[in-house]
NUSEVEX-118576 format. One record per residue (C-alpha): y, z, x; residue in one letter; residue number from 1. Coordinates in nm, 4 decimals, decimal comma. Layout:
<pts>
PT        c2        c3        c1  nufi  vexkol
PT         Y         Z         X     A     NUM
...
</pts>
This chain:
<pts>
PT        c2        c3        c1  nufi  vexkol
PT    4,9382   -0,1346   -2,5918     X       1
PT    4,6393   -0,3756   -2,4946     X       2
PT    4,6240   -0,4368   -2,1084     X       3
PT    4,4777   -0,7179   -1,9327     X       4
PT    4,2243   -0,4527   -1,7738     X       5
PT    4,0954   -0,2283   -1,5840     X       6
PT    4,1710   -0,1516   -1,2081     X       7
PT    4,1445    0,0828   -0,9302     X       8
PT    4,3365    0,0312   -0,6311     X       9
PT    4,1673    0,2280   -0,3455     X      10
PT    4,4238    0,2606   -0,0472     X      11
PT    4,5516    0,5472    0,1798     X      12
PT    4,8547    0,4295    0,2914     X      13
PT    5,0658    0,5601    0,0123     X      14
PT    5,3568    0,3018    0,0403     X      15
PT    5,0864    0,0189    0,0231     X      16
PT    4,9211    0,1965   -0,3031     X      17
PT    5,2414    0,2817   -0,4802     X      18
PT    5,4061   -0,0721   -0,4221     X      19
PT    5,0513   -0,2298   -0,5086     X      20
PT    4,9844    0,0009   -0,8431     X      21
PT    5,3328   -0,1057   -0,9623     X      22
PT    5,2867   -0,5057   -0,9211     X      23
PT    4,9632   -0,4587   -1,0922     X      24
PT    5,1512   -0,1881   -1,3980     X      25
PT    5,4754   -0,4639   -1,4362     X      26
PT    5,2186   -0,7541   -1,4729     X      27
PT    5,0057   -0,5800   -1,7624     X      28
PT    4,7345   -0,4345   -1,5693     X      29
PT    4,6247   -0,0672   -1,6407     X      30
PT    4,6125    0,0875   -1,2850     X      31
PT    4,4189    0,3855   -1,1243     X      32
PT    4,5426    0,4677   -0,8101     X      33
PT    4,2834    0,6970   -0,5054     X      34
PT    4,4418    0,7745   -0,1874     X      35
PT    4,1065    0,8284   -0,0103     X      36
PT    3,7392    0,7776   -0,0689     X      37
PT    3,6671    1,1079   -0,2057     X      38
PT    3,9161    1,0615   -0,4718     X      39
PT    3,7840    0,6925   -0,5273     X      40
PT    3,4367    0,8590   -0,6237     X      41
PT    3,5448    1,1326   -0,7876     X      42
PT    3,7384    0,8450   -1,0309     X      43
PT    3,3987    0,6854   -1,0079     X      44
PT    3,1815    0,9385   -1,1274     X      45
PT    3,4549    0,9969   -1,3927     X      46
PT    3,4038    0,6723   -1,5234     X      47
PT    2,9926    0,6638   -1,5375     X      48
PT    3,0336    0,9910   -1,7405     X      49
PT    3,2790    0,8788   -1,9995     X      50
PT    3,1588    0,4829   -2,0229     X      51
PT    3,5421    0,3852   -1,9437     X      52
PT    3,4642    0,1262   -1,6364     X      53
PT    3,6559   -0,0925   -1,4646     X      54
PT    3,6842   -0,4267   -1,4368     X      55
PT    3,8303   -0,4601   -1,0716     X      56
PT    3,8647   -0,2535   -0,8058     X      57
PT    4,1143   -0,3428   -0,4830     X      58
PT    3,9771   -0,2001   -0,1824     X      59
PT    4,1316   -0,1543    0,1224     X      60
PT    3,8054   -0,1700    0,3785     X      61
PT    4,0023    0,0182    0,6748     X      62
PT    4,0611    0,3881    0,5334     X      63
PT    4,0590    0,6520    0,7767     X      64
PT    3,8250    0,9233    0,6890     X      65
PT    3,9163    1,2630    0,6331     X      66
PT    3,7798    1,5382    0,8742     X      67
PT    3,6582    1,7311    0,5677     X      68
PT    3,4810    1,4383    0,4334     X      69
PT    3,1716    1,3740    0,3634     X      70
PT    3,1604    1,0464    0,2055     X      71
PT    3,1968    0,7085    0,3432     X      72
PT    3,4354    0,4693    0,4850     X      73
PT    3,5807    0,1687    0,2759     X      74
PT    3,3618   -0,0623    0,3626     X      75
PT    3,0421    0,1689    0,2770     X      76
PT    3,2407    0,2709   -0,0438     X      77
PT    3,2491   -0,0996   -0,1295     X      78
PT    2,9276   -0,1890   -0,0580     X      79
PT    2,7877    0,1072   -0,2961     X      80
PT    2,9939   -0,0249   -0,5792     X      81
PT    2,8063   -0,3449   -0,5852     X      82
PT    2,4776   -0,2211   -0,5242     X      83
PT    2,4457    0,0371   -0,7645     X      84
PT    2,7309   -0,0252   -1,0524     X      85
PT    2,6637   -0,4137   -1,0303     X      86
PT    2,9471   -0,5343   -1,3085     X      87
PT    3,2498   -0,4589   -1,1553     X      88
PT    3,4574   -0,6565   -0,9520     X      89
PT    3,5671   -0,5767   -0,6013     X      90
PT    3,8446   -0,7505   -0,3854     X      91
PT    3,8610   -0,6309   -0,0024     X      92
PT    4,2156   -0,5868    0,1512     X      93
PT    4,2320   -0,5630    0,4938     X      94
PT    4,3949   -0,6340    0,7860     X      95
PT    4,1174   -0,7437    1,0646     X      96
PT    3,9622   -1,0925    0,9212     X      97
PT    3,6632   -1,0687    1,1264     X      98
PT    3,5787   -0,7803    0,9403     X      99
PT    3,6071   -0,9308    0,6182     X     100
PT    3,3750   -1,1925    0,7778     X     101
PT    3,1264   -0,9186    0,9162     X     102
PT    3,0415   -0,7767    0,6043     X     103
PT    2,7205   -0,7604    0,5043     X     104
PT    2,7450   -0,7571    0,1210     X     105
PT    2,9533   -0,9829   -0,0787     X     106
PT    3,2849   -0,8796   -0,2239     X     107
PT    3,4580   -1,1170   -0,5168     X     108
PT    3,7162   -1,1759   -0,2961     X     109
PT    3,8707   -1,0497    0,0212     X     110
PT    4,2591   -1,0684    0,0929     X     111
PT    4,3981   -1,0132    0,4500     X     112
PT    4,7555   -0,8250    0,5033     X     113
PT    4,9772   -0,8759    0,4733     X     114
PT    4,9300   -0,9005    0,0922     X     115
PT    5,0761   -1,1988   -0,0851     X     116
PT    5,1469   -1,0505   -0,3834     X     117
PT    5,1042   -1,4066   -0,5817     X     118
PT    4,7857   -1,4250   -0,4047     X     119
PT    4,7145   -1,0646   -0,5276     X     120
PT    4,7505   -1,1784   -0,8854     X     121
PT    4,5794   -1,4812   -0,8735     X     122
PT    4,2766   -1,3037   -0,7552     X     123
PT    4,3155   -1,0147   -1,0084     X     124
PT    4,3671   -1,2866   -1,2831     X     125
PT    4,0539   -1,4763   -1,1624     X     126
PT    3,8562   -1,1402   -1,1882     X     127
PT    3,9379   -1,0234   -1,4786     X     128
PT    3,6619   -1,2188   -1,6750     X     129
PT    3,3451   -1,0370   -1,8205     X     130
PT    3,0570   -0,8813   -1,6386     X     131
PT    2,9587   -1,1360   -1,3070     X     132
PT    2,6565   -0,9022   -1,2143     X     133
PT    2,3779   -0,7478   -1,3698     X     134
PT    2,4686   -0,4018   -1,4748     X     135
PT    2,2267   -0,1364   -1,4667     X     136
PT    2,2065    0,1357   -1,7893     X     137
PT    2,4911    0,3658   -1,7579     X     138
PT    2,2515    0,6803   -1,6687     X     139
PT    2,0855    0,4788   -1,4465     X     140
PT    2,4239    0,3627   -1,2537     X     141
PT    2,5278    0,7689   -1,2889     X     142
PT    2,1749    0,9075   -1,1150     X     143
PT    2,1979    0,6845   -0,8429     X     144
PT    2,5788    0,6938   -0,7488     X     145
PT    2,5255    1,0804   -0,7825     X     146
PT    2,2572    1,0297   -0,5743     X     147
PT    2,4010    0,8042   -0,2749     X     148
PT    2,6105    1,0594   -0,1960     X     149
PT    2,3467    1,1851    0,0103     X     150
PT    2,2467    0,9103    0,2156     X     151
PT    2,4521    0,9272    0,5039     X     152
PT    2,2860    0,7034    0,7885     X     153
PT    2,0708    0,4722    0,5495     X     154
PT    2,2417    0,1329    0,7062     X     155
PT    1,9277    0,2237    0,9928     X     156
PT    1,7767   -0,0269    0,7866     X     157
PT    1,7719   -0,3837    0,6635     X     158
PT    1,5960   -0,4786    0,3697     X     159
PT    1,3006   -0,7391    0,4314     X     160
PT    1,0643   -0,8427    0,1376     X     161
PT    0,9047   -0,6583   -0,1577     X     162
PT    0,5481   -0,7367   -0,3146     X     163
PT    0,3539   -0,6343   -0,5975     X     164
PT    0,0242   -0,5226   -0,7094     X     165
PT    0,0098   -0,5503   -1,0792     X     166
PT   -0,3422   -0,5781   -1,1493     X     167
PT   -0,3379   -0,2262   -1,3466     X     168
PT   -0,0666   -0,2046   -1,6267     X     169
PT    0,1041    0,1265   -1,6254     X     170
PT   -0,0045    0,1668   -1,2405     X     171
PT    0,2142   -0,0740   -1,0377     X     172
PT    0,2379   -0,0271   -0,6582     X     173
PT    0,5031   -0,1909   -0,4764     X     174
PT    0,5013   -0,2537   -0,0731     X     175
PT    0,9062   -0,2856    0,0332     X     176
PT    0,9093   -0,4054    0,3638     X     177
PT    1,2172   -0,3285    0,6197     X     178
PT    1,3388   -0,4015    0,9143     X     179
PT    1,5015   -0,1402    1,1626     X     180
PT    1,8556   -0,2106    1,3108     X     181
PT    1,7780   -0,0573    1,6515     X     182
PT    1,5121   -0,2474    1,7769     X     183
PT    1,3919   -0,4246    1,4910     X     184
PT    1,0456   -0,3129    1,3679     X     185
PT    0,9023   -0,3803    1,0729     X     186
PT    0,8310   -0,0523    0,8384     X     187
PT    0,6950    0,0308    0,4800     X     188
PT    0,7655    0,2003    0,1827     X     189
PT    0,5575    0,2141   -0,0935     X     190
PT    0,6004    0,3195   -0,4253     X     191
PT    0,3698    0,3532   -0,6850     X     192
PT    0,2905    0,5247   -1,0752     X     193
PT   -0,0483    0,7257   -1,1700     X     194
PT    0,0770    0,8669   -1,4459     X     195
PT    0,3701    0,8896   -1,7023     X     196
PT    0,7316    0,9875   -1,5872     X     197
PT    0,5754    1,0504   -1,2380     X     198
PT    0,6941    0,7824   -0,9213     X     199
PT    0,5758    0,8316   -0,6018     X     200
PT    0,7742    0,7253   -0,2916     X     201
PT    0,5662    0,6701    0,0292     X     202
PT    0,8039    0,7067    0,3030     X     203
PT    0,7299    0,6110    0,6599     X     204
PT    0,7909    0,8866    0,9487     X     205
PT    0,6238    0,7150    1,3107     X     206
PT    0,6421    0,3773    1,4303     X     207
PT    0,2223    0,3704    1,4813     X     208
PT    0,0885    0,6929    1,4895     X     209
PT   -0,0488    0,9325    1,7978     X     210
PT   -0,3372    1,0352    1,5857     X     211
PT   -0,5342    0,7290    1,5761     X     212
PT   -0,7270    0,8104    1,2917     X     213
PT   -1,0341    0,5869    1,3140     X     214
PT   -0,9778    0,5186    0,9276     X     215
PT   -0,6248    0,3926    0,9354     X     216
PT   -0,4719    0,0490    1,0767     X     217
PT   -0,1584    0,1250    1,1660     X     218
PT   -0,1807    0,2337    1,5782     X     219
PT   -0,4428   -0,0658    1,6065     X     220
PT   -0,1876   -0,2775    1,4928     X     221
PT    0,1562   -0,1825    1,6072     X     222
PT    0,3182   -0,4460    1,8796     X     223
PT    0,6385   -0,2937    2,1147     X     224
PT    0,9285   -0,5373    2,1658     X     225
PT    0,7007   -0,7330    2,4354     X     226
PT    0,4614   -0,7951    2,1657     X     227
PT    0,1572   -0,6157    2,3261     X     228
PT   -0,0368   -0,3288    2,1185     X     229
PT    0,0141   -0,0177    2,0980     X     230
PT   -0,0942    0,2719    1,9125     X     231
PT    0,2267    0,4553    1,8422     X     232
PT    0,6279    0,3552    1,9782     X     233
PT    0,8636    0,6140    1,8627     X     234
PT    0,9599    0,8495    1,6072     X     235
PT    1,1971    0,6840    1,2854     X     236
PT    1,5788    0,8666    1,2876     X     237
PT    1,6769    1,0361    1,0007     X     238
PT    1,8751    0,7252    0,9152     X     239
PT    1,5689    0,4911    0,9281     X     240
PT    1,3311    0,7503    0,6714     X     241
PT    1,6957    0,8356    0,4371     X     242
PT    1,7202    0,4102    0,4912     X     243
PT    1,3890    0,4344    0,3001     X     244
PT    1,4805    0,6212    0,0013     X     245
PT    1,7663    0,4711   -0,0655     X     246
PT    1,6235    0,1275   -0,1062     X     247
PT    1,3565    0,2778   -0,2854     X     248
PT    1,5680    0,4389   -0,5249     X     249
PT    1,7795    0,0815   -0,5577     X     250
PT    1,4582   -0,1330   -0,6074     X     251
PT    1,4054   -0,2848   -0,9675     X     252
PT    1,0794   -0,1127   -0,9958     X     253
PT    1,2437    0,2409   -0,9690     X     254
PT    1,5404    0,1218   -1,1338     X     255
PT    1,3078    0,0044   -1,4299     X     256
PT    1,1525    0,3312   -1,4781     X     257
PT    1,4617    0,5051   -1,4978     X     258
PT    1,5607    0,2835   -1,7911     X     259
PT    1,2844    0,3624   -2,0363     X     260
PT    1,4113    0,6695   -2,0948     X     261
PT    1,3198    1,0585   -2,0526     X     262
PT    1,2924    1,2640   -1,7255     X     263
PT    1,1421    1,0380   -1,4269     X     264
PT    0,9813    1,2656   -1,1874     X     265
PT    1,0591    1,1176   -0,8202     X     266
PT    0,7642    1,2259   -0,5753     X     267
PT    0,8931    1,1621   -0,1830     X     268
PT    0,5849    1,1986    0,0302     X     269
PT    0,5479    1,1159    0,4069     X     270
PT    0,2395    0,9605    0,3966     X     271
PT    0,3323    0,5689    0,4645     X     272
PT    0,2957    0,5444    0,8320     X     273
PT    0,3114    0,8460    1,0768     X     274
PT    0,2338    1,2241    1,0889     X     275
PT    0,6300    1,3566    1,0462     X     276
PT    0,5283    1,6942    1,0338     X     277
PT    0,3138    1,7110    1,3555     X     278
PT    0,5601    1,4200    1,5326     X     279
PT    0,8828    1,3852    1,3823     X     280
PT    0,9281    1,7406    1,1681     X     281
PT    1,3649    1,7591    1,2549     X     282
PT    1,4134    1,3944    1,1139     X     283
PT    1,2064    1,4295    0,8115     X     284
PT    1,3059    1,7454    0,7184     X     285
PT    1,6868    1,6300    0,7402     X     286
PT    1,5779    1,3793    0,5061     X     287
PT    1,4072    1,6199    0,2378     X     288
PT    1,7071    1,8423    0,2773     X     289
PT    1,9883    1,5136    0,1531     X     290
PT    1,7196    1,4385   -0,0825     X     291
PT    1,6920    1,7905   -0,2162     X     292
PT    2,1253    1,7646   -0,3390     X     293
PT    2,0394    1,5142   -0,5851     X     294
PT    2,0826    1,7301   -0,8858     X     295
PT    2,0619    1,4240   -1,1063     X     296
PT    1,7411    1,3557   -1,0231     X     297
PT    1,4220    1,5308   -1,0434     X     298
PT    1,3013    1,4907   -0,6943     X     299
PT    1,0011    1,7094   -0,5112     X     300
PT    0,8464    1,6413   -0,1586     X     301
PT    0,4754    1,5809   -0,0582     X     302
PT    0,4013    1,6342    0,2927     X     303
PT    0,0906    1,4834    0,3949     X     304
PT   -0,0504    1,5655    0,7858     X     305
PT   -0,3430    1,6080    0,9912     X     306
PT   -0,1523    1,8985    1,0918     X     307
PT   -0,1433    2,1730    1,4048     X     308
PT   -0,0681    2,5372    1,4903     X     309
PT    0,2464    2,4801    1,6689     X     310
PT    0,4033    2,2022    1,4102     X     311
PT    0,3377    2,4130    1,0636     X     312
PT    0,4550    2,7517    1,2365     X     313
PT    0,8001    2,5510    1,3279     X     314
PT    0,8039    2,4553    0,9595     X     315
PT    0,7156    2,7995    0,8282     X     316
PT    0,9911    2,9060    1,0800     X     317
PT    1,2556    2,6782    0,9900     X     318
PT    1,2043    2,4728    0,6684     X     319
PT    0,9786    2,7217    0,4338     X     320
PT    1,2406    2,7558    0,2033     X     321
PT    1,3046    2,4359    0,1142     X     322
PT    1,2598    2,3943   -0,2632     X     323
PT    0,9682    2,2038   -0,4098     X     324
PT    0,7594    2,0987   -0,1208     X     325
PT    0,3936    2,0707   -0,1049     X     326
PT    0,1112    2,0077    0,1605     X     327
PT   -0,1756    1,7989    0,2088     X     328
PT   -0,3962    1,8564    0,5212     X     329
PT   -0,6068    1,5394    0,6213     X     330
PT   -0,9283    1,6790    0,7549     X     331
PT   -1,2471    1,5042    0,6578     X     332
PT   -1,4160    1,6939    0,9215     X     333
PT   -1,4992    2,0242    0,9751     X     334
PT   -1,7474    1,9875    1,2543     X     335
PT   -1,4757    1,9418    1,5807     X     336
PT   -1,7064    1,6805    1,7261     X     337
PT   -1,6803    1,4694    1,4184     X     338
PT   -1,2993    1,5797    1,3623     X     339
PT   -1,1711    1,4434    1,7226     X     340
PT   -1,3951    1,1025    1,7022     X     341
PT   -1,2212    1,0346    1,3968     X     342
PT   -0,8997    1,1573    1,4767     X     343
PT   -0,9266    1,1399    1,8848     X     344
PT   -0,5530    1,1771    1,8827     X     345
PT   -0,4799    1,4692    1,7164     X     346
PT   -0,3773    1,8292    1,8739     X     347
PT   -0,7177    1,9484    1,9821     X     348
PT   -0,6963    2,3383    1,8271     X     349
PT   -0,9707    2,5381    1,6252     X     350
PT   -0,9600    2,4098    1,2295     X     351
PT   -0,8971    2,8171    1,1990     X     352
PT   -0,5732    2,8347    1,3187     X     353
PT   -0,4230    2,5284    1,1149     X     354
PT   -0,5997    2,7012    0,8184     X     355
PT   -0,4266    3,0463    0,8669     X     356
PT   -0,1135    2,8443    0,8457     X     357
PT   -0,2084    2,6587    0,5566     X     358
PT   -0,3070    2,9784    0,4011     X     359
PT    0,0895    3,1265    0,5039     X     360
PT    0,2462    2,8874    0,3787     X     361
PT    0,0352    2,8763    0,0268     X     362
PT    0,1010    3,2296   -0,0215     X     363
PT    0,4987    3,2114    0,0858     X     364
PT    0,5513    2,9193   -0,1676     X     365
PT    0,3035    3,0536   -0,4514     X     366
PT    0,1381    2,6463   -0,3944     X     367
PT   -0,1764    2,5034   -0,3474     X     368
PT   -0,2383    2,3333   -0,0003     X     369
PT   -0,4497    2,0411   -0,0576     X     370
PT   -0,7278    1,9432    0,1803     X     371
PT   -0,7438    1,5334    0,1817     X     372
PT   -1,1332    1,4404    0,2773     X     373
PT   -1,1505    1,1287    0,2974     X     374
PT   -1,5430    1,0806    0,1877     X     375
PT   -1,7488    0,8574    0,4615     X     376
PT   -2,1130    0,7680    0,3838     X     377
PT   -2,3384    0,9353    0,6627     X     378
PT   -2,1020    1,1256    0,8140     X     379
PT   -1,9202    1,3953    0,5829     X     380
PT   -2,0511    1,3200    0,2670     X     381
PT   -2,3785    1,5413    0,2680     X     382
PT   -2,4686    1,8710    0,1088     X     383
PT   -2,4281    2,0687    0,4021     X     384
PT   -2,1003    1,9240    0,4422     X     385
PT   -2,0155    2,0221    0,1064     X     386
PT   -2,1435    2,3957    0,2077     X     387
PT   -1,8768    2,3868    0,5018     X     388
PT   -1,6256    2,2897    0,2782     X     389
PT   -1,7287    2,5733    0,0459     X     390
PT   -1,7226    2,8342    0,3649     X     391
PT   -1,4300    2,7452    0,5260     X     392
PT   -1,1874    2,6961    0,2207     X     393
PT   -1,3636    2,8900   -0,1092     X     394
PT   -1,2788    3,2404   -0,1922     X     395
PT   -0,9117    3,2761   -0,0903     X     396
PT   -0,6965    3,2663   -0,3908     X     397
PT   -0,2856    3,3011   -0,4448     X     398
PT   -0,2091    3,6224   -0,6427     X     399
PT   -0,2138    3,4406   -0,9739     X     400
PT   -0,5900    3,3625   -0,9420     X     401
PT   -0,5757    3,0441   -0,8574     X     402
PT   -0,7484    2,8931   -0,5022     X     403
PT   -0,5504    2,8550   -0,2062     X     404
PT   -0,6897    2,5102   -0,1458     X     405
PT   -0,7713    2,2284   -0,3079     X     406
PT   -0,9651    1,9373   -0,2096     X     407
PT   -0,9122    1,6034   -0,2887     X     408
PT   -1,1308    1,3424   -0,2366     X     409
PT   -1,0933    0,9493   -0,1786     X     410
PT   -1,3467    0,7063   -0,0972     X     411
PT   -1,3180    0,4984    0,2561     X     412
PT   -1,1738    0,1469    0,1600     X     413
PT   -1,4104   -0,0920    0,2823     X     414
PT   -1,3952   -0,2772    0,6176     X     415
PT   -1,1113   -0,0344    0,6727     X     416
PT   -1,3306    0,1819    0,9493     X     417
PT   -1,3016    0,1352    1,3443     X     418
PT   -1,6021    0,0366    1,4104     X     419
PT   -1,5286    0,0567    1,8096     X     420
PT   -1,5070    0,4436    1,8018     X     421
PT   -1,9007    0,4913    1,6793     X     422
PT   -1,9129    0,4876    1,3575     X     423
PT   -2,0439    0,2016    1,2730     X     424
PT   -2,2833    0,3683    1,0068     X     425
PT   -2,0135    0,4703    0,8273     X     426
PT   -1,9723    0,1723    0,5688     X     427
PT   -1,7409    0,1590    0,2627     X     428
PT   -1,7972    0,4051    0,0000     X     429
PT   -1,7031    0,3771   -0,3853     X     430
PT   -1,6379    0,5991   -0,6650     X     431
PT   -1,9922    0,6704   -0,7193     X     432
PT   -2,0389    0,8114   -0,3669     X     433
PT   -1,7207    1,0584   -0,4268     X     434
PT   -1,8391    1,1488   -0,7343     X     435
PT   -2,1552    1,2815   -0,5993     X     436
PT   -1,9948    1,4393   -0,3210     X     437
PT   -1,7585    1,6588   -0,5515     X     438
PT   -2,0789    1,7198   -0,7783     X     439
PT   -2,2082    1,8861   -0,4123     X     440
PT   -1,8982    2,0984   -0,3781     X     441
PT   -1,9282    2,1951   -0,7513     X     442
PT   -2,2501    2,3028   -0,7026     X     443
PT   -2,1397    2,5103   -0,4150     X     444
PT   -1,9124    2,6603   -0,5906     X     445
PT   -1,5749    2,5423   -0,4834     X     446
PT   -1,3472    2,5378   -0,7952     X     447
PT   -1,0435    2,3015   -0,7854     X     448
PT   -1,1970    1,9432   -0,6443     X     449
PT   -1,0145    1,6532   -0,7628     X     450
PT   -1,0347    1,2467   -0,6661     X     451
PT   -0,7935    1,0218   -0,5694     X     452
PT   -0,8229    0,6769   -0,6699     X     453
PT   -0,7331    0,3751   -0,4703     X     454
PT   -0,4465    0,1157   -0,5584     X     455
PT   -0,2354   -0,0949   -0,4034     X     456
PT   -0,5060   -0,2858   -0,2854     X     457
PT   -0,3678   -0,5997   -0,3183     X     458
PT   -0,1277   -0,5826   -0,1022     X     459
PT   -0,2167   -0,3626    0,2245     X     460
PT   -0,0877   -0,0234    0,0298     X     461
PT   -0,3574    0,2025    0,0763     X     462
PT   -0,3633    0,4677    0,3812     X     463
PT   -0,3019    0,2813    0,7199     X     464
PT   -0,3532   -0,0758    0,5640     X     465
PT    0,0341   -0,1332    0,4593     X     466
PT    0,2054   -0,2471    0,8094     X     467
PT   -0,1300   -0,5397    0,9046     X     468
PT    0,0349   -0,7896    0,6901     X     469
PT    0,3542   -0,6930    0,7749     X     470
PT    0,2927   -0,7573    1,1541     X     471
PT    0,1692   -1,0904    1,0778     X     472
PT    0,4885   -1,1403    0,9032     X     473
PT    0,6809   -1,0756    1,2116     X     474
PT    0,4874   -1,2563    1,4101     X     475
PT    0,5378   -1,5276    1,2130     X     476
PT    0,8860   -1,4906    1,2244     X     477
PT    0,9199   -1,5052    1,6101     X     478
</pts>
């Protein structure tokens, strides 16, 4: 027998649910009934798989949680169900008003107990037209709602602006811009393709950075609550950096490349703002390990750092075996004179002893650390530079052959440099410059040297340019 639709009536009081479910049955409507959030996304998840969807679901925004739980409360439930599966309806039940009112999605509709049971069906009857949202793909809407289950804490976070550089087709980068519920600061994401099936998610760790790095804006541009500068304010919670990913995974750019079919290789890298691993290595780590559950999703971690004895033997200690993780060392200097002008605040320790550790964890995950240099004109970009580089880092290899470390190379964006910290011959170098400098390390004999090209220009993306414009923003704001 054809029903008027589709609904599932989410409710732990059982009295409530029964008497609800059989209003619903006696007036035509085909009813699902879920005593608690777990069963509601159990029922959920059903439904992705098999296609069968709903057209409504009642939800009662007050449901205890169950001390075995791990899921979310009704009104997180809710809120999930019109992010991610976009064409259903949803009708809040609840008893508080203000809540209703408080909300900071939109339900369809939002009844207060105690229920009017005409007002019930006028709603459901009302509701029960066609698709009101925009629906994601059905694997699309199954990956992520498999994959929210992990973000427990992301509400850290408001969502702010997005913007776009689209200047190379097939290469997008995309700033998203938040806002943190505890005091308010502005942070970035960025997200970006270089190739094929591959996204890469630039997640933010610090708010401003201790190391200062003379080639990055960020601590020159950070403001406290007072609105004075300062170079670094506090570490991000594991809700603020999980806050990340999940809007990342929910923007249309992400969404978009999930669509066009075949596996989409997600790339979460702490390299937006912040050293996590020297700073804030508990809170990111947290946030890899939530990540790492998303068995819908082919997800691996980048960790990118300037680095220090103390930090990567914590990390050896405690997170080594976390699956799928790879390093990137930012050094461009391997003279410590040079090193500590252009990184004054980093931990001042021999280049040795973050090496050995380097060289630990290389040969414990079977992975190549990567050395980031970032290539300066007149002051690490000559020959004998190159012959360091070949010293230092050349002839250690992982028991398959291949080198221990690989160097990477980027040029300096221009007008990027701080001039006030003496290196004012240091000017903006281009692809030529790098070029030449790997030809050097070539000829030295160092084996795996690759470049890294620069985009995101456009908008602020590149290392330690993203949160300038976003300041202003805020300023502007106040």
């Amino acid at each position: 027998m054809k029903t008027k639709g589709r609904i599932l009536v989410v409710e732990d009081e059982l009295d409530s649910l029964k008497f609800t479910a059989k209003i619903l049955r006696n007036s035509g409507y085909e009813v699902v009934e879920a005593d608690s959030i777990d069963l509601a996304n159990q029922i959920i998840t059903s439904s992705l798989i098999t296609g069968v969807m709903f057209n409504l679901i009642l939800l009662d925004l007050q449901m205890q949680l169950l001390p075995q739980t791990k899921l979310w409360s009704g009104e997180e439930f809710g809120r999930r169900v019109i992010e991610i599966i976009g064409n259903v309806n949803v009708v809040v039940i609840t008893g508080n008003a203000d809540l209703a009112a408080r909300l900071t999605y939109k339900p369809d509709d939002a009844i207060i107990k105690p229920v009017n049971i005409n007002t019930l069906l006028d709603s459901c009857k009302k509701l029960m037209k066609p698709e009101r949202r925009r629906a994601n793909p059905p694997d699309v809407m199954l990956n992520l709602w498999l994959s929210t289950q992990y973000f427990q804490g992301f509400e850290s976070l408001t969502f702010h602006s997005r913007r776009t550089d689209r200047t190379r087709p097939g290469e997008e980068s995309e700033k998203i811009t938040s806002r943190c519920v505890l005091d308010g600061a502005f942070i970035n994401t960025v997200i970006y393709r270089k190739k094929k099936g591959v996204v890469n998610i630039s997640l933010s760790s610090l708010l401003g950075c201790p190391a200062d790095c003379v080639n990055c804006k960020n601590p020159r541009n950070r403001r406290n609550r007072y609105g004075h500068k300062v170079k670094f304010i506090r570490p991000l919670t594991e809700g603020e950096i999980i806050g990340q990913a999940y809007v990342a995974l929910n923007s249309p750019k992400v969404k978009n490349f999930l669509k066009k079919g075949g596996k989409t290789k997600l790339i979460f890298n702490l390299a937006s703002e912040g050293d996590g691993l020297v700073w804030n290595l508990d809170n990111c780590m947290k946030t890899f390990i939530q990540l790492s559950k998303i068995t819908a999703l082919d997800i691996s971690f980048k960790i990118t750092s300037v680095g220090s004895e103390s930090a990567l033997l914590e990390y050896i200690r405690k997170y080594i075996n976390l699956p799928r993780v790879t390093h990137h060392r930012s050094i461009d200097s391997l003279l410590p004179e040079t090193r500590f002008r252009l990184k004054p605040g980093t931990i001042k320790e021999p280049l040795t002893r973050i090496r050995n550790c380097d060289e630990i964890i290389a040969q414990m995950t079977n992975q190549p650390v990567t050395i980031s240099w970032v290539v300066m004109k007149g002051v690490n970009d000559s020959i004998e530079d190159a012959r360091m580089i070949a010293d230092f880092y050349g002839n250690r290899f992982l028991p398959d052959g291949r080198p221990i470390f690989r160097i990477k190379l980027m040029a300096l964006v221009p007008g990027s440099l701080d001039h006030a910290n003496g290196f004012d011959e240091a000017k903006g170098t281009t692809m030529e410059d790098v070029k030449r400098f790997r030809g050097y390390l070539k000829k030295e004999g160092v084996k795996d040297v690759r470049i890294r090209d620069i985009i995101g220009m456009l908008i602020n993306a590149g290392c330690g340019g993203c949160i300038v414009e976003w300041l202003e923003d805020a300023d502007k704001m106040k």
